[in-house]
N, C-alpha and C positions, 0 to 999 in steps of 0.2 A: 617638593615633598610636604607631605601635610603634617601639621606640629600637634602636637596635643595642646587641651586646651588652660588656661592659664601659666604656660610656658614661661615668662615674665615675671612673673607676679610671687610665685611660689615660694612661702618659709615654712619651716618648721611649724610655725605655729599658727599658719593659714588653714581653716574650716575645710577650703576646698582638697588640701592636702590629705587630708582624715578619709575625708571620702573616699580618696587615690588607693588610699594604704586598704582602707577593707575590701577594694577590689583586690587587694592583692593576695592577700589573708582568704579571701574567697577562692582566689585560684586551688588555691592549696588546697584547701580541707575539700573542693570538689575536684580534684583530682586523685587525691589520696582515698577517697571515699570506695572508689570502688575494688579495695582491698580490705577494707573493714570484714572480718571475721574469718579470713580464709590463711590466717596464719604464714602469713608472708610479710614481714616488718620490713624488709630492705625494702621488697617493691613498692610498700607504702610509702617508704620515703620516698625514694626513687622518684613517686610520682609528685608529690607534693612539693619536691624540689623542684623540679623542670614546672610544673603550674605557675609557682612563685617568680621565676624567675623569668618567664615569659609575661608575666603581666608587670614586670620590673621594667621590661622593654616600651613600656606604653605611660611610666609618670615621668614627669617634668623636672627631674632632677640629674643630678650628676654624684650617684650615691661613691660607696667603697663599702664594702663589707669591712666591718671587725668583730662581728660575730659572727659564725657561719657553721658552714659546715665540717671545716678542718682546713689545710692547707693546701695550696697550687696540687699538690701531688696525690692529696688525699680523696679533692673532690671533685667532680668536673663543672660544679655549676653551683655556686653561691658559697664559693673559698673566701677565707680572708685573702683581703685585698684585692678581691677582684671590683670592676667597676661596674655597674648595672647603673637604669637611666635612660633617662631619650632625651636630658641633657636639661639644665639648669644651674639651681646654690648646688654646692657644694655640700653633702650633708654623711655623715656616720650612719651606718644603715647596722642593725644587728637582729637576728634571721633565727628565728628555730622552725623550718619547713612545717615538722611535725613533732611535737612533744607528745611522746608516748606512740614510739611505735609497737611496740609489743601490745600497748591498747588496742590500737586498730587491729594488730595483729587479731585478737584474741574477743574482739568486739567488746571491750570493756569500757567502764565508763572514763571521761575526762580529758580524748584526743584531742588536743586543741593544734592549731598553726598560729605563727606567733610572729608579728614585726614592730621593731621600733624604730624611729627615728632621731637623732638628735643636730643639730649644730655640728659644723667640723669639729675635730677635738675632743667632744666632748663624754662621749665614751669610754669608760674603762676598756684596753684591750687585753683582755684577759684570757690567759692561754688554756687549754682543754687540760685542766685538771680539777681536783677537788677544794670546792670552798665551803666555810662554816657559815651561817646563816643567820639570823633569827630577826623574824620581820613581826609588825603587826600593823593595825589598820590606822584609820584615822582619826584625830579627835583626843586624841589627847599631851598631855605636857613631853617636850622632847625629854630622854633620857630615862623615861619609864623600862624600858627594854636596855640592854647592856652585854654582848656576845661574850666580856670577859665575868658576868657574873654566874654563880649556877643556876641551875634550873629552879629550886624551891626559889628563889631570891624573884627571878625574872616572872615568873609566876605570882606571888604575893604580889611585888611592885604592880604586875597590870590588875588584878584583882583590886586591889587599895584604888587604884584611877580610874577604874571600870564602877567600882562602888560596889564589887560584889564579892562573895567566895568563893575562894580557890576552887572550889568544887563546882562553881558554874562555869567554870573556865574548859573552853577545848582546844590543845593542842593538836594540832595536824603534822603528822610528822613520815619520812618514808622509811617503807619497814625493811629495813636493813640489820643485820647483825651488827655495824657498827656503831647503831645507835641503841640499841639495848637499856645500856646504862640510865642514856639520859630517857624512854622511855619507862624505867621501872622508875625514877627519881618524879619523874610528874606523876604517877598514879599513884605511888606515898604522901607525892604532896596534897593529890584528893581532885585531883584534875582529871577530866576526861582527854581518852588520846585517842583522835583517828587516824590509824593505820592506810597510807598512802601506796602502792604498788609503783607507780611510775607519773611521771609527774612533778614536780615542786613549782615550774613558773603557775601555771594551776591554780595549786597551795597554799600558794602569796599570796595572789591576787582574790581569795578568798576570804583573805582575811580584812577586807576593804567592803566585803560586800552582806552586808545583817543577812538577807536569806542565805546564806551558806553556814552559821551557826559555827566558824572558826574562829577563834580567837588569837593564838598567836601559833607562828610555824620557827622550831628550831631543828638543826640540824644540818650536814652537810651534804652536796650536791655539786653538780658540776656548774664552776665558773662561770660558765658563756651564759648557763638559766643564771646565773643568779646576777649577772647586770640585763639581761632581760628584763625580769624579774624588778630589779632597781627602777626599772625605767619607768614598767608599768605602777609602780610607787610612786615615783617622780607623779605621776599624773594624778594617783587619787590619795595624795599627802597623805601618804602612811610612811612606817618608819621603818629603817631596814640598818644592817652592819652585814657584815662579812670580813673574812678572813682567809686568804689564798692560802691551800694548805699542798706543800713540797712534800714529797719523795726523795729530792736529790738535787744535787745543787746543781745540775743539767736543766732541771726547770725550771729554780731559781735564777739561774743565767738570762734563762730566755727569757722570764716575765719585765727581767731588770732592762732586756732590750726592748720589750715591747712597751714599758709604763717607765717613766723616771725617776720615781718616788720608791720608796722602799717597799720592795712587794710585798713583805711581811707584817706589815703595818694593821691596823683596823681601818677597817675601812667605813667611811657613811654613803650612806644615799649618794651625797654628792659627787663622792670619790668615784662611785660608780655609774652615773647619770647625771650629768649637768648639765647646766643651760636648757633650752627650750625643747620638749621633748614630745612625741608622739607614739601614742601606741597602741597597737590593733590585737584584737585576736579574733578564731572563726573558730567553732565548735565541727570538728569531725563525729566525735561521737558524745552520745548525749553526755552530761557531766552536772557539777554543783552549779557552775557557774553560766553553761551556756547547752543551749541545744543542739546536736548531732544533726548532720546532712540528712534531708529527708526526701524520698521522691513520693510526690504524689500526682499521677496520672501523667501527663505529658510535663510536668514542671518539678522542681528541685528547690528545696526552699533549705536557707543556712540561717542563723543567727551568728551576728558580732557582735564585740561591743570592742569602743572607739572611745580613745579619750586624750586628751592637748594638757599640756602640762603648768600654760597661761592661764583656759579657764578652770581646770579644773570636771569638766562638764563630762560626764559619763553615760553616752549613750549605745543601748542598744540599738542592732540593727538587724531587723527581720528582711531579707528578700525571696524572692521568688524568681525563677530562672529558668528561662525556657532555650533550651537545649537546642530546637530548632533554630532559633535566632542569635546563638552563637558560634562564635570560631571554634573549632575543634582544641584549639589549645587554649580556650576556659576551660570547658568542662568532654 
């Protein structure tokens, strides 16, 4: 049987590994693509899921899901704890097929597919509920941000580090009734707010990047995006908190078996991505941060971007993709 190649050799924080992973991120958003605008959101997952998880079949590792889809019974194909790989280290895999399927649905902007990597371990396993948030980019003094201060406060504080006024500041935030408050609190405080539809790994990772004109994201979000999310911070040293937020002490149970530490706790960066970390994303449909599957003529071009949590190094990746000279289970 033939092995893939650097089978050996492979960590988390190996160049050739990055590569692995936007093949995989690629399955995705060009499988899900062809769901874009026809209002069908499960089949976009659907599809983005089995892309993903077919191209899992072909890197060098011996992952486990701890982010995924949901559990044994919920998903048939990139559950927690299930094992994908074609066999190597030992590594924490955590998966969002497709963020924003209602996007694709609806041909909106910002479909992204999403994978990160880390070390065994090193993953928050964080169960499908609701967490609080508030990240921002990179570059300045730790503690400028604080998920236990309010809004006007977290606001001032990065304005004062940033060097400017409150009022050149933009909040991204998803527009939910349950954030109301805290959007009527930053536009008192004289800050701009963009209104998010679906979305938040996205969100974060916007705030890392000057052409997207984000400045900080607060608000809550489901769990699994937001050590995504962590992770892809991990890699472009920006700075993140969270906070797992219960309904009932049935979720509290479960989180306390799935993490050892108090799930109620604040959480850092760390708490939710440690150690050496990897992480991909593909643009399905066009968005701030990256550009939507595109066909032109006999070929299919994606944009990713890819980045390791050792160097730091944030690269885009444009390809092109000829559909003839692939397996049917790429594209």
């Amino acid at each position: 049987m033939n092995k893939p190649p650097f089978q050996s050799g492979y960590t988390v924080s190996d160049r050739n590994l990055a590569l692995e992973l936007v093949r995989v991120t690629e399955a995705a958003a060009l499988k899900s693509f062809h769901w874009v605008g026809l209002g069908k959101k499960n089949e976009a997952d659907a599809a983005a899921v089995q892309g993903m998880r077919q191209a899992f079949d072909t890197v060098a590792i011996s992952g486990t899901v701890v982010i995924g889809e949901g559990e044994m019974d919920e998903a048939p194909m990139l559950y927690i704890g299930e094992k994908v790989g074609a066999g190597g280290p030992e590594m924490d895999i955590a998966v969002d097929p497709l963020e924003g399927t209602n996007l694709v649905a609806k041909n909106l902007p910002n479909a992204i597919t999403v994978v990160a990597l880390a070390e065994k371990g090193n993953f928050l396993h964080a169960p499908d509920i609701y967490m609080d948030k508030i990240a921002i980019g990179p570059g300045y003094p730790e503690g400028v941000i604080d998920i236990d201060n309010n809004v006007k406060t977290n606001l001032m504080n990065l304005a004062k580090a940033k060097k400017v006024d409150v009022s050149d500041l933009t909040l991204s935030i998803l527009e939910r009734e349950r954030h109301e408050e805290i959007i009527a609190k930053a536009r008192e405080a004289g800050a701009h707010v963009k209104l998010v539809s679906d979305g938040d790994v996205a969100s974060i990772i916007s705030t890392c990047l000057p052409k997207s004109n984000v400045d900080i994201v607060i608000g809550s979000g489901g769990a699994p995006e937001g050590v995504l999310a962590a992770a892809a911070l991990r890699c472009f040293d920006g700075q993140m908190q969270g906070r797992l937020l219960f309904e009932n002490k049935e979720q509290i149970d479960r989180a306390r078996k799935m993490n050892p530490l108090d799930p109620q706790r604040k959480l850092s960066l760390h708490d939710m991505a440690n150690g050496n970390v990897l992480f991909s994303a593909t643009g399905v449909t066009n968005g701030d941060i990256l550009k939507g599957v595109r066909w032109k003529g006999n070929h299919v071009w994606t944009n990713s971007i890819v980045t390791r949590s050792v160097s730091k190094t944030i690269r885009f990746i444009n390809a092109c993709h000829d559909p003839r000279n692939k397996p049917q289970t790429t594209i």
